[in-house]
N, C-alpha and C positions, 0 to 999 in steps of 0.2 A: 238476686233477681234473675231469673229467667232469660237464656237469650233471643224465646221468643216473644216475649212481652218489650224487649228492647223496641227504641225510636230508633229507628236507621238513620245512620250520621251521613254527610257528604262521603265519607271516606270511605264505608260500606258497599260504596257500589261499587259492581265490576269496572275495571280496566276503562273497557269497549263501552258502556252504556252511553246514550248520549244525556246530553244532560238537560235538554227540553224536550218536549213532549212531541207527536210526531202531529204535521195537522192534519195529514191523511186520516189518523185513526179519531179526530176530532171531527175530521168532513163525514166522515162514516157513522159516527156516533154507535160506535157496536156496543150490545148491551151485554150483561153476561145475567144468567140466571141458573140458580142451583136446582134442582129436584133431589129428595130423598127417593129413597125406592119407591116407596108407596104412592109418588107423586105429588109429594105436596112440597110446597116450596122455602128454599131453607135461607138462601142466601137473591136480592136483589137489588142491583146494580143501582147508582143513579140515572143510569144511559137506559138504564129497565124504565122507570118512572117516566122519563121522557117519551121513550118509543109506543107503552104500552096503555100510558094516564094513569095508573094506579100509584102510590107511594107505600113506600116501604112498609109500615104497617099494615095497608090494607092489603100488600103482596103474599106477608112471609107468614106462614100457617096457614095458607089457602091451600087448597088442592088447584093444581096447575090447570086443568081441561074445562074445569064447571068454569073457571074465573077467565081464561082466557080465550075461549073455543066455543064454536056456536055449536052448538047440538049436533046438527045433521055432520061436524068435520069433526067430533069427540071420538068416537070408535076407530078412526085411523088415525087420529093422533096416539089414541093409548097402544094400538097395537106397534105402531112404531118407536114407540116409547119404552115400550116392553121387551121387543126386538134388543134393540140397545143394550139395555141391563142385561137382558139374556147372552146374547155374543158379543157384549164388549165392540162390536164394529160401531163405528161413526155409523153416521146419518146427515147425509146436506140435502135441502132444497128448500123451495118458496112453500108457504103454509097462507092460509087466511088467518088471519088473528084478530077476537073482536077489541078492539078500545073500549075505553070507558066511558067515555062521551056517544058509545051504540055505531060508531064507525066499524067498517072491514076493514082492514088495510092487509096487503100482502106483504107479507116479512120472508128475510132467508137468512136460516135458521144452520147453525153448524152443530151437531148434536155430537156429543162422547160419551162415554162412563167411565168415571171416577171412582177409584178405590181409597178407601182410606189405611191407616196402618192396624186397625183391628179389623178389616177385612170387608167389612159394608161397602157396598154401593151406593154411589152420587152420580147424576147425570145432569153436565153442565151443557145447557145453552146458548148459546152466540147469535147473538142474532141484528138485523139491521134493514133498516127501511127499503124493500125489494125494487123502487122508484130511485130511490138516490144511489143505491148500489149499479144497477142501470146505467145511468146517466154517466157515473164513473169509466165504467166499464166501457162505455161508449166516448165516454173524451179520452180515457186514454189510447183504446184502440184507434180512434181518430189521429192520436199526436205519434204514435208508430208509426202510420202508415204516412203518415204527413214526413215524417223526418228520413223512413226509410225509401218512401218512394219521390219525393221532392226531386227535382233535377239541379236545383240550386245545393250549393255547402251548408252544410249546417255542423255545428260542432260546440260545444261545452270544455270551458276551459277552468281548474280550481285558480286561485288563488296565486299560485307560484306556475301558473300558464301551463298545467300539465294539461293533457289531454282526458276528461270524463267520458267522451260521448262523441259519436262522429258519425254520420249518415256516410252511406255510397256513395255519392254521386261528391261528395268532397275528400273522399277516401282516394276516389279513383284521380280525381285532378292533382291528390298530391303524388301516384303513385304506388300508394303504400297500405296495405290490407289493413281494415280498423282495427283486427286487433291486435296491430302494431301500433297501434296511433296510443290507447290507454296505456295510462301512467307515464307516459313520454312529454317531456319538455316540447314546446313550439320551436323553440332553437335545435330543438335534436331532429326532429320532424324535417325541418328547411333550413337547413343552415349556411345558404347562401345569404351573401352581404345585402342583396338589395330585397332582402324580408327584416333588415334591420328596424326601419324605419313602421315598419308594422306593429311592430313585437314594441316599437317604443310605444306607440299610440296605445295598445293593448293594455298597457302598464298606466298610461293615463287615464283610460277609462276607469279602470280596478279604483286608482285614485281619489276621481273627480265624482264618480257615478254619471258624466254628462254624457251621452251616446257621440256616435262616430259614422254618420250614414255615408256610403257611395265613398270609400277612399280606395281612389284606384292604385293596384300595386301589379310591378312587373316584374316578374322573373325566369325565372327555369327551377321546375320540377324532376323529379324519378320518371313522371308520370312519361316527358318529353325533353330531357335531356339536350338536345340539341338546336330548340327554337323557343326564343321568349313568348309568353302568356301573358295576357292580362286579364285582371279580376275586379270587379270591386265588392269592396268588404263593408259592411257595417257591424258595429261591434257596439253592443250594449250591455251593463253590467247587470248581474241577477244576486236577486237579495229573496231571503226568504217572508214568510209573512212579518215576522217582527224587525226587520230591517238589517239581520247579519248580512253580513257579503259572502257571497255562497264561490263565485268567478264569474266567468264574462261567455257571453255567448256569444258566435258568430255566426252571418252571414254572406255566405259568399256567393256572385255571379261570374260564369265564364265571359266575359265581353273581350276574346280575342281577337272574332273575326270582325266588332268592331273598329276595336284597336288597331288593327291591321289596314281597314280601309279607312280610317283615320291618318294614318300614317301615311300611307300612300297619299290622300291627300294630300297631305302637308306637303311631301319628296316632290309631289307634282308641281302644287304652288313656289316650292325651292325653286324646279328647276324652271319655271316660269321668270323667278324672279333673277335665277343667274344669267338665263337669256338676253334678258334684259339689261342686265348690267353689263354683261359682254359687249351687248351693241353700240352701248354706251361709253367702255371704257378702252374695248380695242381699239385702234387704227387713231387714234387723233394725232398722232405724227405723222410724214412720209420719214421716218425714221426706225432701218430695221433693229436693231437691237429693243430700240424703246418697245416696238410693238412687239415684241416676242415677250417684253418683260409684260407689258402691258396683259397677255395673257396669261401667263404666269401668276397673275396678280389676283386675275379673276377663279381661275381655278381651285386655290390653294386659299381659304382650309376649307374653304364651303364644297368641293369634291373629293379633295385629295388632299393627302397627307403631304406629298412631293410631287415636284412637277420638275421636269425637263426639257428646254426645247430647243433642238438642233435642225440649222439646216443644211442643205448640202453644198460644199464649197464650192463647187462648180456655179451655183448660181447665183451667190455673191461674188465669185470672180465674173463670171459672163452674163450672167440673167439667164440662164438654161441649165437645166438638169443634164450631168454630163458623167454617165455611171460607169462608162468603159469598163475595162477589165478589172477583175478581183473586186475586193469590200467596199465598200461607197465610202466615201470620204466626208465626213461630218464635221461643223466648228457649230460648237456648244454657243445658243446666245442668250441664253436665261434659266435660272436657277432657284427656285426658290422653296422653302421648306415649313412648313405652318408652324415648327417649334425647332427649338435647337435639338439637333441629332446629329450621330458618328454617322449615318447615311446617308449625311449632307457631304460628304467626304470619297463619299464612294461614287458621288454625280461628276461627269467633266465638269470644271468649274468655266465661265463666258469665257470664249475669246479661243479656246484651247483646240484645236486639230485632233479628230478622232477618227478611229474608223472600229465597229465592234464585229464582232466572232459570227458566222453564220447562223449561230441555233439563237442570236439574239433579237428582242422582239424589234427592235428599229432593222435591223437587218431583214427579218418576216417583211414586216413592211413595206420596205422598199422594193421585194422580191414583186411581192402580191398584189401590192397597192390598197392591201384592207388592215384594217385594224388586226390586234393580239390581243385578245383579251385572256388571264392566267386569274382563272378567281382564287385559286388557293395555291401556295409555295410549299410544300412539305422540307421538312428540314435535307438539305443537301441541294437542294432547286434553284438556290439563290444567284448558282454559277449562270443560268440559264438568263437569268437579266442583269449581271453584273459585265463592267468592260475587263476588268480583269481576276485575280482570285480573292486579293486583297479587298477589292471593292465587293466581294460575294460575302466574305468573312463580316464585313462592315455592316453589311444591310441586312444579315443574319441575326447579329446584336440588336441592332436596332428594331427587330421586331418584324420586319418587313413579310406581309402573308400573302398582300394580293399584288396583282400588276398589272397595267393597262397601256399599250403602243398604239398612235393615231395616227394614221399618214398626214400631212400639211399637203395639200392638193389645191390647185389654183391653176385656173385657165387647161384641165385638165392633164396638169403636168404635177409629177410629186418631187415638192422642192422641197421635204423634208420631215419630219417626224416630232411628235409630241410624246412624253413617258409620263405615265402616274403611275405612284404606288402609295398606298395605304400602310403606319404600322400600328398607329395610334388608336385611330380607327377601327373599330374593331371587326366592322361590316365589311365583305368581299366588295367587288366592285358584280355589278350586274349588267344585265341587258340595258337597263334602263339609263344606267351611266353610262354607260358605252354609249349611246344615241344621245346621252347631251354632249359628251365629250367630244363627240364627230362633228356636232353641228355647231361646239364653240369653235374646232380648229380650222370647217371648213370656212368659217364667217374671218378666223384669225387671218389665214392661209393666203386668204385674198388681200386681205389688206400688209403683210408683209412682204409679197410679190409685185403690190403695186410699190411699197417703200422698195424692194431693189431694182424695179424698174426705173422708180425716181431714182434711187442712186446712179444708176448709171447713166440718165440720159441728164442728169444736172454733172456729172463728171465729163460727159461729152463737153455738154457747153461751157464749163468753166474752163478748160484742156483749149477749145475757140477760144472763148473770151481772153485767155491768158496771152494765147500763140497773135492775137490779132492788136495787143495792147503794147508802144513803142516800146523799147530800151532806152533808156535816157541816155544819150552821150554824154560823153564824163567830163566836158567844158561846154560852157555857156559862156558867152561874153558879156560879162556885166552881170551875170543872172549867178546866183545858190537856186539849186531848184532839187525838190525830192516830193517823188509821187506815190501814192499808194494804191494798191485795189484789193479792197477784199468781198468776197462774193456773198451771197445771201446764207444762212448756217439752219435756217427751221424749213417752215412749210414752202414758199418760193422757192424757185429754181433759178438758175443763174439769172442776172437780167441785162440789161444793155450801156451799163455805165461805161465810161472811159475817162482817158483824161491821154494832151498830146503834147509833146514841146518838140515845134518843129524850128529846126537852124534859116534865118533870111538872110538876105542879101546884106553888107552895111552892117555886120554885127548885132544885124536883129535878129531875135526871137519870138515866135508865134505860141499862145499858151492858150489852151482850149480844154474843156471839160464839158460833157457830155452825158444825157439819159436817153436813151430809148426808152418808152414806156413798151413794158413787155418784160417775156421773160420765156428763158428757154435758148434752144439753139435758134430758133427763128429770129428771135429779138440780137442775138448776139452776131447773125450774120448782119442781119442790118447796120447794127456799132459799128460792125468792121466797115461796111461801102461808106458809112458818115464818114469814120475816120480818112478813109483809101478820098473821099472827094475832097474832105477838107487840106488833108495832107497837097493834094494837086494844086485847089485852086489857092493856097498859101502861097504858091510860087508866081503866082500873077500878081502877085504887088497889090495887091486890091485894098480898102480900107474895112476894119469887122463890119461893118455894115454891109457891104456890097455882099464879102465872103457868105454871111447870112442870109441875103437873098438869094446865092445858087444853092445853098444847101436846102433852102426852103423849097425849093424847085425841086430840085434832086429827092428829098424826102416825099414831096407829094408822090413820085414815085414807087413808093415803095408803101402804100397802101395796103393794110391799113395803117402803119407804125407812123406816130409821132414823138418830136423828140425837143426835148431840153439843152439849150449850149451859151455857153458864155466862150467869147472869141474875143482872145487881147495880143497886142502886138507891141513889144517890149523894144525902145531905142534907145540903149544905154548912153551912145554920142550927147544924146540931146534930153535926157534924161526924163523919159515923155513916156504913156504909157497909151495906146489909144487901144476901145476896149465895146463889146455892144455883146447884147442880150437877148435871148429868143426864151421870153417865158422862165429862165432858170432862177433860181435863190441867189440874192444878191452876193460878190464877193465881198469878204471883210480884207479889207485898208489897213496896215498895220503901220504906223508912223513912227520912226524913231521917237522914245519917251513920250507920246502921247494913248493914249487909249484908244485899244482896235474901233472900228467903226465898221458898218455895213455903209455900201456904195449905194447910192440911191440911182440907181439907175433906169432910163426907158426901157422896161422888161421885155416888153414885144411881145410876139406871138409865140408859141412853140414853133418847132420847126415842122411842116406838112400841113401848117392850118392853111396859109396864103392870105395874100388879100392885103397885111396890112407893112406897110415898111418901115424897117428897120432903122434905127441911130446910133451913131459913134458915140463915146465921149473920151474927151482928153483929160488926162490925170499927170502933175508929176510925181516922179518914183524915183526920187533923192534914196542913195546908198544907206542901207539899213532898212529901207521899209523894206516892208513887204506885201504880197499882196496871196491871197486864200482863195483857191476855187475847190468845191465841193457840190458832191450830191447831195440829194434828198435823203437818203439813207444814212446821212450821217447825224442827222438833226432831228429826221421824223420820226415816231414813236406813234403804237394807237392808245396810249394813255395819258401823253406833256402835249399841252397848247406850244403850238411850233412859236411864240414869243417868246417862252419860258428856254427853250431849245436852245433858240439864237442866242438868248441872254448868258446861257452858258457857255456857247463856243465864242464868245465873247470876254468870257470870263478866264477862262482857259488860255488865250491870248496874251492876255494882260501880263503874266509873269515873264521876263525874258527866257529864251532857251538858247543855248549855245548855236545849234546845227537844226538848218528844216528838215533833219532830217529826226532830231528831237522832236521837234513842234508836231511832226507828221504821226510819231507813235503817240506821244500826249491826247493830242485829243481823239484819236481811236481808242485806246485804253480805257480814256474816260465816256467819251459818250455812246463808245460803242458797245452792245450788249451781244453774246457770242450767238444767242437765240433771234437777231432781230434777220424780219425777216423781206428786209433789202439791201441790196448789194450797196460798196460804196465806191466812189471815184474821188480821191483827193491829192490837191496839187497845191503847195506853197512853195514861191519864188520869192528870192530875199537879193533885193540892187545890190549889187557892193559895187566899188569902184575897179574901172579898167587898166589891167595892168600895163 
């Protein structure tokens, strides 16, 4: 058998052929038809019968012009036909050709001449509907100009995400001339990390066939190297007519300078909201450390990588900025670092005495009175905000790129300096931080200027209060007696408590405990005149009630302050205790083996109201009792019903203790909290017998 009368196997075909049929040359339906020389026709297509109505038998033995050609278009069809045969040259264009249903239609016709191997002449025709040829020719020029002039990305990807096909205007966003883009991988193309997440989706689609609209992706290009874009992409799979998966195609938009005024939004509503929490969570102490941490707190992570914040020791010694000669003198009062780092190492750590190098930016600072701002650190820079070389080495490692110095400024004085630096972060610091950082420290500033002004004007009046409160002498006749005072520790400032044991005639002793309502040095000079009159008129023999009417006098005086006193006069002879009340918490009775008790006494008025008089009472105070005078600050609380209070310092009682002067630390210990925020006055006297 013949190998041209052979059925061509699968194997037969070339390499490269494909192995479906194309639908381009299906949409086209091009027909082929043979002529002999003579013109009559040898060989016709099925795509002939279609285009032209005639079938194969009525085609083949026809002459080609009478069957197909209307008269008046037969003489230039034969002479171009003739043409052909004669020089072998082609021949293309549109021709009228009659149907067989008595239609025209224009057809475009590719003419040749064919040789065979005994040397005859054949002229094969091509040809195809001059309307759907058109139309083609027009969608495709349409989809050119669509993909090359489009301002959005467009790009074709096969199978294993290589690049097919890439328009300009996505060529140019990645950088990279398209025809670098064909045959190159997506990962080869962009091979930064945060196109990972792209490249996974991509791979899902190919998968799923379910499209991908608007997925916005951010990163850096060739195109721009040095500042992030954003895009969004939608990515839908392409398949051919019969459902092969062909790859994926994409679409891309620049929405940078959306993203950008996006973002800025956002930084804006940040810094809106850090304002807010600053004003919030600075200053709720008069406590300066707190409130330097307290900023510390706000700043770091939502700013800053690191924060520092130092004031100058001049104005925690005095309240004044005091910069005399040579480098300022700084103590570190808060430290804090948004994650663990060797940078954290390289900050004075609280409490510590510093002073840094001139070219350093707290040193600027303090020079100028204005911020530093350092957006970028090149490597070897880090000595420039470092206190020494170690500490430059340290924050080297750690990354540190940008840095930011703020003066702390209050009452138009600069009492000290705030540091940030970024290493994590990968953003400089800008203009825009700089202005919230000034406006957190100048909001800070104030309020830890007023905590050292409170510092030192409650050290004044505690320094009074201490200097204006007796010494106990170191016998009593009849009497154990031990006093305590301790002053207010939070928001309050010193107030006017006391407590007195003054020596009488007769082996008596006078026991007095004391509030001024108030606080401050004002309140504290007052304690002192209560004290200095009650001390006087103790020596006039008078009985506590009387004693309470001049001080009532005497305190009207001193308007507006009124004041709280219990006034007892101890005669161990006659073992008598006589005892009166202006308004104070009752004293607790403490009886050999019986259980403490509150005195129920005529309370009275405070001292400065007037108007109404006072009463004695008599008690005896048999050897072992004892008897408990205290302020309010030792029982009252703004969270315990003052019942629940009593019932503890009551309770507290109940256990024996060696020394009042046990008794006195016990129930400070226990009922006092180091945060409460009033002072206290306490006195327990214990009868023992006369030697």
């Amino acid at each position: 058998m013949s190998r041209a009368k052979q059925r061509p196997e699968q194997s037969d075909r070339p390499m490269n052929a494909a192995a479906d049929p194309s639908a381009l040359m299906d949409l086209l339906g091009v027909a082929a038809v043979l002529l002999e020389a003579d013109g009559r026709i040898d060989m016709w297509s099925p795509q002939a019968e279609e285009l032209f109505g005639y079938t194969r038998s009525e085609a083949v033995g026809q002459y080609a012009a009478p069957l197909l050609l209307h008269p008046d278009h037969r003489d230039a069809a034969i002479m171009l036909f003739a043409e052909v045969m004669e020089t072998g040259r082609g021949w293309a264009g549109a021709f009228p050709v009659r149907h067989k249903d008595g239609s025209t239609r224009l057809v475009e016709f590719r003419n040749m001449r064919l040789t065979d191997n005994l040397g005859d002449h054949y002229a094969l025709g091509l040809a195809t509907d001059r309307s759907t040829l058109q139309q083609v020719e027009r969608n495709l020029a349409l989809s050119t100009r669509l993909v090359t002039q489009a301002p959005i990305g467009l790009s074709v990807l096969d199978t294993d995400l290589r690049y097919l096909a890439i328009n300009p205007a996505l060529a140019g966003m990645h950088g990279i001339p398209e025809a670098e883009h064909v045959g190159r991988r997506f990962r080869e193309i962009l091979p930064s990390g945060s196109f990972r997440d792209a490249e996974a989706v991509m791979r899902k689609v190919l998968a799923s066939g379910a499209p991908v609209v608007d997925l916005q992706v951010v990163g850096r290009t060739a195109a721009d190297p040095d500042n992030e874009h954003a895009w969004t992409v939608s990515i839908y799979r392409l398949e051919d007519h019969r459902g092969s998966v062909l790859g994926i195609a994409n679409v891309v938009v620049d929405v940078t300078d959306r993203y950008r005024a996006a973002r800025k939004a956002d930084q804006a509503q940040q810094r809106l909201r850090l304002m807010a929490n600053g004003s919030a969570r600075i200053g709720t102490t008069l406590e300066v450390e707190r409130t330097a941490q307290e900023l510390a707190d706000v700043i770091v992570p939502d700013l800053a990588d690191m924060v520092a914040v130092d004031l100058l020791d001049s104005v925690l010694q005095t309240g004044r900025p005091d910069l005399g000669e040579g480098p300022a003198v700084f103590r570190a009062l808060a430290v804090k670092t948004a994650y663990p780092t060797d940078a954290a190492r390289a900050i004075v750590p609280p409490g510590r005495l510093t002073t840094y190098h001139a070219d350093h930016p707290a040193a600027h600072c303090i020079r100028t009175r204005k911020p530093h701002l350092i957006t970028h650190l090149d490597s070897g820079d880090h000595a420039r905000i470092a206190a020494d070389p170690e500490g430059a080495r340290l924050l080297a490692r750690a990354g540190v790129h940008t840095d930011l110095a703020v003066p702390l400024i209050a009452r138009e004085q600069i009492i000290g300096v705030m540091g940030l630096a970024r290493a994590r972060n990968p953003v400089p610091f800008d203009e825009d931080d700089l202005t919230l950082a000034c406006e957190l420290a100048s909001s800070a500033a104030l309020s830890i200027d007023n905590a050292v002004l409170h510092h030192h004007i409650r050290s004044a009046a505690e320094t009074l209060q201490r200097s204006l409160l007796p010494r106990l002498p170191p016998c009593h006749p009849g009497l154990e007696v031990a006093a305590r005072y301790r002053p207010a520790q939070a928001f309050s400032e010193v107030g006017g408590d006391w407590y007195d044991v003054i020596p009488l005639d007769g082996d008596r002793t006078a026991l007095t405990v004391g509030d001024v309502m108030g606080s401050g040095i004002p309140a504290a000079t007052a304690m002192g005149r209560l004290r200095t009159a009650t001390s006087t008129l103790a020596d006039l023999d008078l009985d506590p009630a009387r004693i309470l009417t001049h001080l009532d006098k005497i305190t009207r005086g001193l308007d507006p302050y009124i004041a709280t006193c219990v006034y007892a006069v101890y005669d161990p002879h006659r073992a008598r205790l006589d005892l009166a009340s202006a308004g104070h918490l009752p004293p607790v009775l403490v009886r050999a083996g019986k259980s403490p008790e509150l005195l129920d006494l005529p309370t009275g008025t405070p001292l400065g109201v007037g108007g109404v008089p006072f009463e004695s009472t008599t008690l005896d105070l048999e050897p072992g009792d004892q008897l408990v005078l205290y302020t309010d600050g030792l029982v009252e609380t703004r969270d315990d019903p003052i019942d629940e209070r009593l019932a503890d310092l009551l309770r507290l009682l109940t256990p024996p203790y060696d020394t009042t002067e046990e008794g006195c630390d016990r129930l400070l210990q226990q009922l006092r909290h180091p945060a409460d925020h009033d002072d206290v006055a306490l006195l327990i006297a214990r009868a023992r017998p006369l030697a």
